[in-house]
Structures are given as C-alpha cells and as structure tokens.
C-alpha positions as CSV (number, residue, x, y, z in Angstrom):
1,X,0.0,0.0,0.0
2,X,1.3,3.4,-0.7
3,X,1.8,6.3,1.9
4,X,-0.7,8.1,0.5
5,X,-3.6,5.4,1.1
6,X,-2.8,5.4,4.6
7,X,-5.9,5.0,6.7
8,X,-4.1,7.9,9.3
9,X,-3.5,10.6,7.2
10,X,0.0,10.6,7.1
11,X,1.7,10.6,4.1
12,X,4.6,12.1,2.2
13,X,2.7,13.8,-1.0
14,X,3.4,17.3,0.0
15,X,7.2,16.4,0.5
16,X,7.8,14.9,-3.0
17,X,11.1,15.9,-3.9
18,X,11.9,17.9,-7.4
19,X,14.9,17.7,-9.8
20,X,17.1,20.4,-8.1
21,X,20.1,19.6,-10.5
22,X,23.3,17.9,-9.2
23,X,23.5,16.6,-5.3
24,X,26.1,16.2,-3.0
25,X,26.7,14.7,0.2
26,X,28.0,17.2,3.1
27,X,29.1,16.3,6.1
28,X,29.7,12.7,7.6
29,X,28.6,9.3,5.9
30,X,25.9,8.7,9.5
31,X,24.4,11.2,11.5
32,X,25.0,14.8,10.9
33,X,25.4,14.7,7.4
34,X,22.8,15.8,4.8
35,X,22.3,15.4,1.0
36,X,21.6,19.1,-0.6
37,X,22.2,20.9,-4.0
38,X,25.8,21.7,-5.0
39,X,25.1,25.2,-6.3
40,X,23.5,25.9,-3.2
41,X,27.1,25.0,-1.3
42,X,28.6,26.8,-4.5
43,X,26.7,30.0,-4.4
44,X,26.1,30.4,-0.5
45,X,28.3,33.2,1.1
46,X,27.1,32.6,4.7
47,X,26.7,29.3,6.0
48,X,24.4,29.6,9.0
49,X,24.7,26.2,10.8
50,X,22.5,26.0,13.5
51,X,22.6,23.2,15.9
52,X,26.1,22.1,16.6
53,X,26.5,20.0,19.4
54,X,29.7,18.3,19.0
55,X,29.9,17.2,15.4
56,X,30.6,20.2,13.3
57,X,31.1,17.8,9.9
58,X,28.3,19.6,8.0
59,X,29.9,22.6,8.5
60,X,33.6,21.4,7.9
61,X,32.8,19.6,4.8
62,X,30.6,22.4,3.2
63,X,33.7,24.9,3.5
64,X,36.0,22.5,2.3
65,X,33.6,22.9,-1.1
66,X,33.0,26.7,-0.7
67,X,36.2,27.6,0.5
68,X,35.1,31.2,0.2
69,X,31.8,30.9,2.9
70,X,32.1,32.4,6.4
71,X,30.7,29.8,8.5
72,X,28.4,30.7,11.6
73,X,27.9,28.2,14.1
74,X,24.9,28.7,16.6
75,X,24.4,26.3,19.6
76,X,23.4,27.5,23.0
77,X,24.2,23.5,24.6
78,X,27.3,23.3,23.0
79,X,31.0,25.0,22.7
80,X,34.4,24.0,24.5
81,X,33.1,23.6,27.8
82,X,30.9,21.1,27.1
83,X,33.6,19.5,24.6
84,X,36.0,19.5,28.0
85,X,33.1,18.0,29.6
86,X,32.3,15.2,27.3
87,X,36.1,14.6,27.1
88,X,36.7,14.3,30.9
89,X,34.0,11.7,30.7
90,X,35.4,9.8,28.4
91,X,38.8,10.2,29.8
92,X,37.5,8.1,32.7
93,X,35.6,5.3,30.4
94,X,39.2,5.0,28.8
95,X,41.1,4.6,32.3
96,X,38.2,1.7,33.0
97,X,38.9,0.1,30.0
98,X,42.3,0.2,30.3
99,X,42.0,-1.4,33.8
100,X,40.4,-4.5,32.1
101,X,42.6,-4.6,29.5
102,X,40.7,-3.2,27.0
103,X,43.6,-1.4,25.2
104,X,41.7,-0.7,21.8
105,X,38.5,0.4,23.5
106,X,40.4,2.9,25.9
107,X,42.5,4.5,23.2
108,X,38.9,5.2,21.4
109,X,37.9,7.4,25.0
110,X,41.5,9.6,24.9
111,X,40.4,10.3,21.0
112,X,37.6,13.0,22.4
113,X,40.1,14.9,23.3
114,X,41.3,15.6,19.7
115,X,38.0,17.4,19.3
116,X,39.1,20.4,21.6
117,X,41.9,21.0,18.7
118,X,39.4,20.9,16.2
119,X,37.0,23.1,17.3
120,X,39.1,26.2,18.2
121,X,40.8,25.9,15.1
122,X,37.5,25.6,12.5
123,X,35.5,28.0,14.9
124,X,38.9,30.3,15.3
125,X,38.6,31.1,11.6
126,X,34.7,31.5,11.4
127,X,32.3,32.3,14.1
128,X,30.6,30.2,17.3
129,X,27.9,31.7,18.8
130,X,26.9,30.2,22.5
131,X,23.3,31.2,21.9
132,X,20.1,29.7,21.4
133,X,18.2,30.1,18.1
134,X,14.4,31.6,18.9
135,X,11.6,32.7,17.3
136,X,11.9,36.3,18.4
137,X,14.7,38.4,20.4
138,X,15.3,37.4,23.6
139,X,18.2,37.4,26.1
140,X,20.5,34.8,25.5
141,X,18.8,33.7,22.1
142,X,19.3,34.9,18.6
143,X,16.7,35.6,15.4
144,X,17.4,34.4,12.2
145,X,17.1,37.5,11.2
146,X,19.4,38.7,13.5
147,X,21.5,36.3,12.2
148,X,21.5,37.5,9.0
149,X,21.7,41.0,10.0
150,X,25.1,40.6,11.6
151,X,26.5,38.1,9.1
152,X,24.9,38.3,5.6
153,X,26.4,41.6,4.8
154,X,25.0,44.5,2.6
155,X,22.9,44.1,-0.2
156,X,19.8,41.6,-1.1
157,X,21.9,38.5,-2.2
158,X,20.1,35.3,-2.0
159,X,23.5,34.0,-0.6
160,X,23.0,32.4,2.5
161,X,22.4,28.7,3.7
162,X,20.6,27.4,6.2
163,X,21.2,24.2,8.1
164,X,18.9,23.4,11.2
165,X,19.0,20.6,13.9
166,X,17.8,22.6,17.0
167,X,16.0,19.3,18.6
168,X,12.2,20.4,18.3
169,X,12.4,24.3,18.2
170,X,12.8,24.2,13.9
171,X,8.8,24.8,14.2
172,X,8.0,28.1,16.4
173,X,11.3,29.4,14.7
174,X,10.5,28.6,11.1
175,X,6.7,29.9,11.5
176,X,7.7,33.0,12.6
177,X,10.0,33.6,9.8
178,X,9.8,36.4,7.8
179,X,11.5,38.8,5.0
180,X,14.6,37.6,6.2
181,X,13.9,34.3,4.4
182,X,14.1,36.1,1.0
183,X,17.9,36.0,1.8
184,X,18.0,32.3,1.4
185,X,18.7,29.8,-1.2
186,X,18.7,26.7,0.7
187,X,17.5,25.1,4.0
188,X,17.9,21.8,5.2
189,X,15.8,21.0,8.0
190,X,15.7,17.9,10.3
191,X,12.0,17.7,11.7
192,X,11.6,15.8,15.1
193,X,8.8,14.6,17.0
194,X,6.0,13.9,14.0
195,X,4.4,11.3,15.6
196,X,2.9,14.7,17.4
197,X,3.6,17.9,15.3
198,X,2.7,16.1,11.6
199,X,0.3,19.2,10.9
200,X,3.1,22.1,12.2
201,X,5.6,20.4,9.2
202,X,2.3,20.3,7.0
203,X,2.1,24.3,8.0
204,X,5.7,24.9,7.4
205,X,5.6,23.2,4.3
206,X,3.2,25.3,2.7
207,X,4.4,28.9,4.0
208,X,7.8,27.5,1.9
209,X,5.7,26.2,-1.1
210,X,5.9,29.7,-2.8
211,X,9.4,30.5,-2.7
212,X,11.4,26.9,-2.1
213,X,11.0,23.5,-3.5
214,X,11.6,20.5,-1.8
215,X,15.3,19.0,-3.2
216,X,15.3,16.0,-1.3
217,X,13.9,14.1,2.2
218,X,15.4,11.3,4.0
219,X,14.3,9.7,7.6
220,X,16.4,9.5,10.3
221,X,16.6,5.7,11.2
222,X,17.6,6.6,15.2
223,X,13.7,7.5,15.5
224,X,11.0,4.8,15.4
225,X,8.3,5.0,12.0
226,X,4.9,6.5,13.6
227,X,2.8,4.1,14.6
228,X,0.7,2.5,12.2
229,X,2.6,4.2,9.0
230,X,5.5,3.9,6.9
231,X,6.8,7.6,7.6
232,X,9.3,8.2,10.0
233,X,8.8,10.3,12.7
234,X,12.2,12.2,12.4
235,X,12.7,13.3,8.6
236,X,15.3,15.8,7.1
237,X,13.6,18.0,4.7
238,X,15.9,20.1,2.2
239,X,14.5,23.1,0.1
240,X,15.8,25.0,-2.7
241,X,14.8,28.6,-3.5
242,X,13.1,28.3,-6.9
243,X,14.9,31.1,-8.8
244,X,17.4,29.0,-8.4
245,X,16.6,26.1,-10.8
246,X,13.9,26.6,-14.1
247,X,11.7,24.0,-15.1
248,X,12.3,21.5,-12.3
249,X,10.2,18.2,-12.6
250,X,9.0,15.2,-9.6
251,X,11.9,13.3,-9.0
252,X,10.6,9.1,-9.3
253,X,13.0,8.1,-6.6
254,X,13.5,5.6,-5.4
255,X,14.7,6.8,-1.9
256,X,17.1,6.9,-0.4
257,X,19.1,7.9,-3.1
258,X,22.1,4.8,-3.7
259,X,25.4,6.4,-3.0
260,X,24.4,9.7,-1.5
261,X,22.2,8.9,1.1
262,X,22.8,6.8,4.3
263,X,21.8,5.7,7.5
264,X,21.8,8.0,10.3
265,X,22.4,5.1,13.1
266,X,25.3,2.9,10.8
267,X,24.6,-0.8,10.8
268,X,20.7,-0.4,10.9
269,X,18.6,-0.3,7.6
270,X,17.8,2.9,6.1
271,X,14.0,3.8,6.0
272,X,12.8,3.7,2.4
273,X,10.2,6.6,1.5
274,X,7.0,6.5,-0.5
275,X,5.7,10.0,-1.6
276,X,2.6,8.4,-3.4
C-alpha cells in the first residue's frame, strides 16, 4: 500500500522531492550529514549552521567545497566547555577500560580529546555563537534574522544557507520567519517529534511552497516510524529557492538515493520513503 492510502492521514505527498540539478553529500557518511544541491554550497556566502552539538562535519565539509563561505555556528548546549566536559567523561571510560585490559577500546575514549583541537581551530577562523536560536529576540537567544543581519552583509543577495537541527524548536522558529527568508537559497531541515507535530511540518511546508521547493527528504533511522505508517517520525527536509533552478520536474525516486544517502544510526537499515 502506498503512503498516500494510509488510513491515518499521514503521508509524504506534499514532500515529494523535485529535480534540483546535481546533489552532493556534506558532512559525515551517518548522523549529521545531509544530501543538498551543490550550487547551493557553490553559491552560499554565509553558511548559517544552527545546531552544533559536538559534530561540526556539515559545516567542515561544506567549507571544504566553498572555500570562500564564512561559516556561523549557533548552539546555546554546545562549545568548549561542554567538549572539555564530554572529554573528561570519556577520559574516565578510557582509564576503566584500560584497567580491564581493553587497550583498543580505551584508546577510542582519549580520541575525544582531539575534538578540543578541532573546534578552536575551524571556529577560530569563522564564528561560534553560544546562543540559542528563537523565534523572536530574547536574552540569550538569537533571530534568524538577526542572524543574517550581523553576518549576511550588505545588499539583497540570496547567498546564505541554512542548516537546522535545533532538537524540536525548527517549528515556532520557522513559522515566525519572515522577510529575512528572502535572503535564502537553501534550507535543510531535520524535523523531530512527527508522531505529534505532523500538521506544524504540514504548516511549514506550505508557507515555503511559494518560494522553495523540496530538493530532497530522507528519515532519520535513530527515531522509530509512527505508529501505524511507513513515515518516520524524524525526517530531514531540504528546500531550494526556486529562482534558483527553471523547469524542475517530480523526482521518481526511489529513496534513499544509492550512494548519497545513508543511515543515520550505521549498521541499521535505512528507512525507504513513499511519496505516493
């Protein structure tokens, strides 16, 4: 039975990806890593990656291919103190392991620590931002639009890139998205909890449906499928600003897409996708 003919309603028709020209893979081959147009990477002059925690690959990777963006990372849970903290931890797995003789395993714990390097060097040449990403100014939180205000630079440019994994807050902070939006020319989105909030992606959806189309969709395998469909109930939505690409047709699939896509928890199978 296709999604569409599901007796709850849920279904993936509205998310049916177009042809957005050429795709690439950026960021790590699990978790963290998301398929999205290349001339989006090529042509963004702000990457705005919001939601770092401790794996910055998106972001690492996508310079690496625009050598020429200025990377913003936004995360009000994350930066060196919790790195030091994470590391610490791990520090003391590694001394238990080594205990036991687990000599392979313990090594794996002291590697953590090679994330402190990492961070202040890729954040030392762009920007960190120990802030929370919200709907509307607030003390200790930060607007997309503010966001773009302070980093996009003069002029209109449809220049910047927008990657999003904020844990839940992607839909108060997308729906109150405004003109600042028109600066834009890609967002990839990973949607969580839509086993509850199907209709707020539905909503979201639609505001875009004017100025983006969707360029691709995959399911996160970490999160169970929602009861009694074939949808999963964490998906990572890309779109692509339509002036961007002319004449852009429904892509047939199937999905996921063989040598691009991959499974978010390695080892499990990847969720396959039915748009209808």
């Amino acid at each position: 039975m296709s999604s569409h003919a599901d007796p709850t309603g849920i279904d993936l028709c509205f998310l049916r990806p177009y042809d957005a020209g050429r795709l690439v893979r950026v960021g790590r081959d699990e978790d963290g890593g998301y398929v999205v147009p290349a001339a989006a990477v090529e042509g963004a002059r702000v990457l705005l990656g919001i939601g770092i925690n401790d794996d910055w690959s998106f972001e690492e990777d996508f310079a690496v291919k625009n050598p020429g963006v200025r990377v913003v990372g936004v995360d009000g849970t994350a930066g060196l103190p919790m790195l030091y903290r994470k590391a610490l931890g791990r520090a003391l797995q590694g001394i238990g392991k080594g205990l036991t003789l687990q000599l392979g395993k313990a090594a794996g714990k002291f590697r953590y620590w090679g994330k402190i390097a990492k961070f202040r060097e890729f954040f030392g040449k762009h920007a960190f931002l120990k802030l929370m990403l919200r709907a509307r100014p607030e003390a200790g939180g930060v607007t997309i639009a503010e966001l773009i205000e302070r980093y996009g630079g003069e002029g209109d440019g449809v220049d910047v890139f927008l990657k999003m994994d904020i844990e839940g807050g992607e839909y108060d902070v997308l729906r109150a998205a405004g003109r600042e939006m028109g600066r834009v020319n890609c967002l990839t989105v990973e949607f969580h909890d839509l086993d509850r909030r199907w209709e707020a992606l539905k909503e979201i959806a639609a505001k875009l449906e004017g100025d983006f189309l969707v360029a691709h969709v995959h399911g996160n395998n970490y999160a169970p499928l929602i009861a009694a469909t074939k949808v999963p109930s964490v998906l990572e939505v890309t779109w692509l600003r339509r002036s961007l690409v002319r004449g852009a047709a429904p892509c047939e699939g199937p999905w996921p897409l063989k040598g691009l896509d991959r499974p978010c928890k390695p080892g499990a199978e990847d969720y396959v996708l039915d748009f209808g």
